[in-house]
C-alpha positions as CSV (number, residue, x, y, z in Angstrom):
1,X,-10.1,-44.4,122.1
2,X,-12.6,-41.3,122.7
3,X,-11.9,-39.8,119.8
4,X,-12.6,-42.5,117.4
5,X,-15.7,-42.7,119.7
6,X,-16.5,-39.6,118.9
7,X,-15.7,-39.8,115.3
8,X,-17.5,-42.6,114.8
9,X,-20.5,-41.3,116.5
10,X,-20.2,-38.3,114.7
11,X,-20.1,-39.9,111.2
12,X,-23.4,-42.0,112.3
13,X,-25.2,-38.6,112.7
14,X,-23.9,-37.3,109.1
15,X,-25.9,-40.9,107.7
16,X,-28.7,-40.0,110.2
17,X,-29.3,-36.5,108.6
18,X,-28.2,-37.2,105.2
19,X,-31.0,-40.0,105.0
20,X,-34.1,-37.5,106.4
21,X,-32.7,-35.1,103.7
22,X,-33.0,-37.9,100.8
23,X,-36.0,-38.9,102.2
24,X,-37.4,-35.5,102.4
25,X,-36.4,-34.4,98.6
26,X,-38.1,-37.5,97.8
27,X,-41.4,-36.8,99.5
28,X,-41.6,-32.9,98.0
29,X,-45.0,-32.6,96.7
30,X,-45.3,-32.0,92.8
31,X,-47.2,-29.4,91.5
32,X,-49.3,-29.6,87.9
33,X,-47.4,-26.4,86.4
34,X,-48.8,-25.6,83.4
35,X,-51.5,-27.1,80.5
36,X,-50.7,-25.6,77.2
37,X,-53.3,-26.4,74.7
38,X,-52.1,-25.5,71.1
39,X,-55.8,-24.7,69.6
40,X,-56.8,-24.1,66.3
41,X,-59.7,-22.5,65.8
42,X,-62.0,-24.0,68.2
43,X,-62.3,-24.4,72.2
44,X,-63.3,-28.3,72.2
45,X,-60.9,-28.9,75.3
46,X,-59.8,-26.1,77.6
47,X,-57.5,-26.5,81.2
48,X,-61.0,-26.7,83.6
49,X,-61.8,-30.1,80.6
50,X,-58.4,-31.6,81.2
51,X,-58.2,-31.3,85.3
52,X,-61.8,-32.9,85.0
53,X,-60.8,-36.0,82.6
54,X,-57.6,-36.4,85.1
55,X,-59.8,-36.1,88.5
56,X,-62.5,-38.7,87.0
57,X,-59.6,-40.9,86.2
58,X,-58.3,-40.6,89.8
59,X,-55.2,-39.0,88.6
60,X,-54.7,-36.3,91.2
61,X,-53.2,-33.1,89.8
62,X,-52.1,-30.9,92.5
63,X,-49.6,-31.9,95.6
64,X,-48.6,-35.2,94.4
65,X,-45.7,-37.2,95.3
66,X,-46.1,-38.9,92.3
67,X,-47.2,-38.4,88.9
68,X,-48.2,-41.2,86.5
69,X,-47.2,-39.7,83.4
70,X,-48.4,-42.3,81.1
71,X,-51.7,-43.2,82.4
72,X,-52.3,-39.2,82.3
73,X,-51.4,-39.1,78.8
74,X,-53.9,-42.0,78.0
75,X,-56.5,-40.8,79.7
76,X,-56.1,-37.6,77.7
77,X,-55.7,-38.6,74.6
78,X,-58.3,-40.9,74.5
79,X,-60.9,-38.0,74.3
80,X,-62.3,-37.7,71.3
81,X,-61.9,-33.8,70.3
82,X,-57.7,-34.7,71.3
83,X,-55.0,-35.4,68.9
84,X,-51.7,-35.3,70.8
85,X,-51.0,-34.9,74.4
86,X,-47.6,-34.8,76.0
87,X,-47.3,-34.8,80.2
88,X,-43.5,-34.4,81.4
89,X,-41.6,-32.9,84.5
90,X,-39.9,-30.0,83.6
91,X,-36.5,-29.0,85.2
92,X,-38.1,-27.6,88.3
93,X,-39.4,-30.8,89.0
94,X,-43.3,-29.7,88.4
95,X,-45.5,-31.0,85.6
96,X,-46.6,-29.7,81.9
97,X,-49.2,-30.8,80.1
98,X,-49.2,-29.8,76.5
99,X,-52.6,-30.7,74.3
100,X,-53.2,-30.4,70.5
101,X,-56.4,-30.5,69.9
102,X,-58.1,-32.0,66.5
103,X,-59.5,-29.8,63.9
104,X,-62.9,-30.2,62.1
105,X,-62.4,-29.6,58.4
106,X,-66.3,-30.3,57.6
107,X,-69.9,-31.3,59.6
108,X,-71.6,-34.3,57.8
109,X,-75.4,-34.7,58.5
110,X,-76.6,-38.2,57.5
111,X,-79.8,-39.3,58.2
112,X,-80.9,-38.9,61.6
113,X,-77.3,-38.2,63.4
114,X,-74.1,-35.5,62.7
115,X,-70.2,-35.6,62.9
116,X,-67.4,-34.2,62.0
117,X,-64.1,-35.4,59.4
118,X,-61.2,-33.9,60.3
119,X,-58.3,-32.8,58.5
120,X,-56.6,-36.1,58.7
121,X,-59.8,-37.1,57.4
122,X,-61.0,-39.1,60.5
123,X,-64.4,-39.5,61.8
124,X,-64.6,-36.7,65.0
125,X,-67.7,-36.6,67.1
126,X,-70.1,-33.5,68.2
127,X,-69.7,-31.8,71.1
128,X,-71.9,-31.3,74.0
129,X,-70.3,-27.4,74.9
130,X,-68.4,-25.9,71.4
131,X,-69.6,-26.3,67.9
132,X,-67.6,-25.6,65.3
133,X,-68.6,-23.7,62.2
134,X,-67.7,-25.5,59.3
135,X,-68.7,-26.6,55.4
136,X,-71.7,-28.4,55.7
137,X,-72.3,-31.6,53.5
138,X,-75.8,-33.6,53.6
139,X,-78.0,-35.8,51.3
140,X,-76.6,-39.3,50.0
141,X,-73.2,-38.7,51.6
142,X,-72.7,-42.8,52.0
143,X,-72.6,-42.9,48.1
144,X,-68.7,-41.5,48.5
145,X,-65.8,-42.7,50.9
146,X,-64.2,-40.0,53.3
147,X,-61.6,-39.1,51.2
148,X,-63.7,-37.9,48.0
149,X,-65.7,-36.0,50.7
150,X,-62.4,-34.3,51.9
151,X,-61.0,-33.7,48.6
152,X,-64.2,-31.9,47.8
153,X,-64.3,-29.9,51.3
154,X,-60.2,-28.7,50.4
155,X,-60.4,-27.2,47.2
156,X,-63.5,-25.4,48.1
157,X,-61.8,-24.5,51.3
158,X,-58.4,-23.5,49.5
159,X,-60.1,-21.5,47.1
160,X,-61.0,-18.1,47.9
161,X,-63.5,-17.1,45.6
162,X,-65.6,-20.4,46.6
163,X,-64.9,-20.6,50.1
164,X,-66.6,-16.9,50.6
165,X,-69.5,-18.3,48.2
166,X,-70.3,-21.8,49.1
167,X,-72.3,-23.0,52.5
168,X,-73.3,-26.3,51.7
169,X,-73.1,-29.4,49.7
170,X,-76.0,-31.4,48.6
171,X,-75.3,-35.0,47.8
172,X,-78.5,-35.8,45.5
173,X,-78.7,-38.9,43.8
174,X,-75.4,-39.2,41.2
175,X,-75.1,-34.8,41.6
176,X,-73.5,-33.3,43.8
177,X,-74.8,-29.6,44.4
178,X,-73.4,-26.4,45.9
179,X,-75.1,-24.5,47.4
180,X,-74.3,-20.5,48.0
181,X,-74.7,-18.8,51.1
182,X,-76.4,-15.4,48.9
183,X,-79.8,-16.2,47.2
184,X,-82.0,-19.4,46.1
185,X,-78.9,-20.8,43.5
186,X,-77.5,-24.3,43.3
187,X,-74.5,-25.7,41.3
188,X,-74.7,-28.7,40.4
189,X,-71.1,-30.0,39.7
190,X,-72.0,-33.5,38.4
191,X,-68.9,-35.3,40.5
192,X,-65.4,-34.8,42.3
193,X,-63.9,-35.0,38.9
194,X,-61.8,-31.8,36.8
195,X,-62.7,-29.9,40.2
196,X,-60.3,-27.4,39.0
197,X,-61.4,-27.0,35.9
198,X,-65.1,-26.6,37.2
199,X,-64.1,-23.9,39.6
200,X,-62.5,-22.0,37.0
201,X,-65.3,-22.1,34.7
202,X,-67.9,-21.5,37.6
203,X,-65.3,-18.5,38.7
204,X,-65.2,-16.8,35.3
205,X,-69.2,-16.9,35.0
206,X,-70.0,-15.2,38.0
207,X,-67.2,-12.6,36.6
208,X,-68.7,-12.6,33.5
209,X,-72.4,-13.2,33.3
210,X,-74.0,-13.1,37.2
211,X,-72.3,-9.4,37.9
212,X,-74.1,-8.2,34.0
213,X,-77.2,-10.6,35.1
214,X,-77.6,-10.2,38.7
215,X,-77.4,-12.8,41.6
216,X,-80.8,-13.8,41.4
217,X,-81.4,-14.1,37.8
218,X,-80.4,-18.3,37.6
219,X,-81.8,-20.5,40.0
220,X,-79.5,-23.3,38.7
221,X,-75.7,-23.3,37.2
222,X,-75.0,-26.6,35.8
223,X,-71.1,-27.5,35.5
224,X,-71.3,-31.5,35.1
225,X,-71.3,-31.7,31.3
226,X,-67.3,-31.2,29.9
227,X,-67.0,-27.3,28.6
228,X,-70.6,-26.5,28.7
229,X,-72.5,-24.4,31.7
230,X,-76.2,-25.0,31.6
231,X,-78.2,-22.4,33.6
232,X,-82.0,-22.8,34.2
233,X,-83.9,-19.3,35.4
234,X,-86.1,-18.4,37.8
């Protein structure tokens, strides 16, 4: 009779321990491990921006016992400079945060306030600490929807040649004018239409004629009118 006394008293003890042990893995404190942010090239959101949009939302990040992984992933996506965000527990039981941030493909500035289109296209606000340098487009830009604007921005952008040459475009009127980064030029390319062809032509006249003429000898290249480049001097 002792000895199943015993046993049983001794079994009671194994529950006694095993439940502080449960209890105790349980109640381990979890750590935020890492926050990867897969940038582009900018620095719109960096790991002392992301511990700040998590503290303001009350969403602890060190020595938690628990970590609301969905309501951190909200609150981090919804800023405006964020594309993606993904917040898991890794294997050793401590949090990663991994951030891709969104990347401006051109600044707009319309009337009396600036923003960004990205390169899904998508209107992206300023920002109050990074500004990123990027084709500029101005003038009557409400005359043409997002995409035309993009389409524009990506073949100068794609092409070398006019990517090193170009700094702005001037939406003026029905023209739309280009205007180089070197000297007091513009290029007045009519509309988004034959881009290609445009480029080429515009391409093969600096090749041609500007390095015979020099830089500053037209004030105006004009590429709107079907195979014919009208140039106006100084």
């Amino acid at each position: 009779m002792l000895k199943i006394f015993e046993l049983l008293f001794l079994f009671l003890l194994l529950l006694v321990l095993l439940s502080f042990t449960i209890k105790n893995e349980n109640t381990v404190k979890k750590n935020l491990n890492s926050i990867q942010i897969n940038k582009t090239q900018n620095n719109f959101v960096d790991e002392e921006k992301v511990l700040e949009i998590l503290s303001n939302n009350g969403l602890y990040y060190d020595n938690q016992e628990v970590f609301d992984v969905k309501s951190m992933e909200s609150n981090i996506k919804n800023q405006p400079h964020i594309k993606d965000v993904q917040v898991f527990l890794n294997l050793d039981g401590v949090i990663d945060v991994i951030i891709e941030e969104r990347d401006p493909l051109v600044r707009i500035f319309e009337s009396e306030f600036s923003y960004y289109l990205d390169k899904d296209c998508l209107l992206m606000p300023l920002s109050k600490t990074y500004t990123s340098r990027r084709l500029i487009m101005s003038g009557d830009v409400k005359k043409y929807n997002n995409e035309d604007i993009c389409e524009l921005s990506k073949k100068i952008e794609s092409n070398e040649f006019m990517r090193c040459l170009i700094s702005q475009v001037h939406f003026d009127n029905n023209d739309i004018l280009l205007i180089p980064k070197l000297k007091n030029q513009k290029i007045n390319i009519g509309d988004i239409e034959d881009l290609d062809v445009k480029f080429d032509n515009l391409i093969c006249f600096y090749d041609k004629i500007i390095k015979h003429k020099g830089w500053g000898y037209y004030n105006i290249i004009n590429l709107k009118y079907k195979d014919q480049i009208i140039c106006s001097k100084k």
